[in-house]
N, C-alpha and C positions, 0 to 999 in steps of 0.2 A: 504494500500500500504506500510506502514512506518514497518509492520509485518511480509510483503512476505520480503524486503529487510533483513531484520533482520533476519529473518528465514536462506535466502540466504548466507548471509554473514555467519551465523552458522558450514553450511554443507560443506561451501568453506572454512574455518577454521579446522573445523574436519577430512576434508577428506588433509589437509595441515598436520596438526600436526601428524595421523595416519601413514603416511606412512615411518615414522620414518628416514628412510634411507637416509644418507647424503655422497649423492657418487661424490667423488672429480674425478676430469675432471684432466689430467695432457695431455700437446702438446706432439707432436711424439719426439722433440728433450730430454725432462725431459723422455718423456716413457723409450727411448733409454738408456739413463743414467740408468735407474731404470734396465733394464733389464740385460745391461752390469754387474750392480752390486748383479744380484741373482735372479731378480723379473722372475716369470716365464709370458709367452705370453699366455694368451687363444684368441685362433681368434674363434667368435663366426660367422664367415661366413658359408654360403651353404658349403656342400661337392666339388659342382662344382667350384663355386669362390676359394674355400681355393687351388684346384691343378690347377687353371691359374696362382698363385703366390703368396707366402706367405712369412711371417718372419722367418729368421733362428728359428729351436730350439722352435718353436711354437707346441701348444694342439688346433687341430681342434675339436671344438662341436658346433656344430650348435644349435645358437639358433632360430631358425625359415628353417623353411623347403619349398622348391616351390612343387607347388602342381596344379592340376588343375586351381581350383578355385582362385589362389595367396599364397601369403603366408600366413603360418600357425605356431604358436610358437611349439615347440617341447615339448612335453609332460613332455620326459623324462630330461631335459635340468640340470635340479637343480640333479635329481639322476647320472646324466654322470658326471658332476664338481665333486661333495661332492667324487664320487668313485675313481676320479684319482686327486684331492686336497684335501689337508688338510683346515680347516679354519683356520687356523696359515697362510698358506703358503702366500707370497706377490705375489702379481696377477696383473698384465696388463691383461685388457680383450678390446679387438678390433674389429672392424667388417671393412668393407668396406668404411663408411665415418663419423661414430660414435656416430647413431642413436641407430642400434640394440647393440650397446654394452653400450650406457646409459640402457638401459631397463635392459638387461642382468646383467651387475654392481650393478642395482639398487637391482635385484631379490637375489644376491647372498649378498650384504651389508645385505638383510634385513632377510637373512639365517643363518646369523653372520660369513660370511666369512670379517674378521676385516681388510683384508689388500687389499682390492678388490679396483683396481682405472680403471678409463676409458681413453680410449686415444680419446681425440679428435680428428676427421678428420680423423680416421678411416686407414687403409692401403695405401688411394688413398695419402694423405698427406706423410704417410712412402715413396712412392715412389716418388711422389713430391719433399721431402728432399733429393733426394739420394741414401737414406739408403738400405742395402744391403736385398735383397731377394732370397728366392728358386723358380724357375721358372722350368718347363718345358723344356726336353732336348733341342726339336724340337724349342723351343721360345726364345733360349740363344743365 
């Protein structure tokens, strides 16, 4: 028994230290600040979500896609960023409540895009705060 634990503790360790990528978490009000001062917005929502309401001035890429079966990560996800970002460029990436843009953060810190941070709370908290969005003529 004192072997499997050991063993365990190994694989929870290796699969810890592996995945290199240490993706900093910033709230909607620092996001805000961030992006007033240059940082561009990736909203990594649905195509659908992203035209119910989005951030000014924001890059829609979905990373994950609805599909019959649920959702599905987007294949192509790392090839659409790297082709309209630079890995220099400083990046807010966001989704909806800032689940799928931990993942997404995580995918692109460990592509070595160096200036990649996540917004917690996702757009619901954007709008939560106030903060100004593109909507929908019909929804304005």
């Amino acid at each position: 028994m004192g072997n499997g634990i050991i063993s365990l503790l190994f694989v929870v360790l290796l699969l810890f230290c592996s995945s290199g990528a240490e993706v900093v978490t910033v709230d909607v009000h620092a996001a805000r600040q961030l992006i007033q001062s240059g940082y561009r917005y990736v909203d990594v929502r649905t195509e659908e979500e992203y035209k119910k309401g989005h951030v000014h001035n924001s890059l829609n890429i979905p990373y994950m896609f609805n599909t019959p079966q649920g959702r599905v990560k987007n294949p192509k996800f790392m090839e659409q960023v790297s082709s309209a970002c630079d890995k220099e460029e400083k990046l807010i990436v966001g989704c909806q409540s800032g689940v799928r843009s931990l993942y997404a953060t995580t995918d692109l810190v460990n592509a070595e895009f160096k200036h990649a941070s996540n917004m917690g709370g996702g757009y619901l908290a954007w709008v939560e705060n106030g903060f100004a969005v593109n909507k929908p003529q019909d929804e304005l």
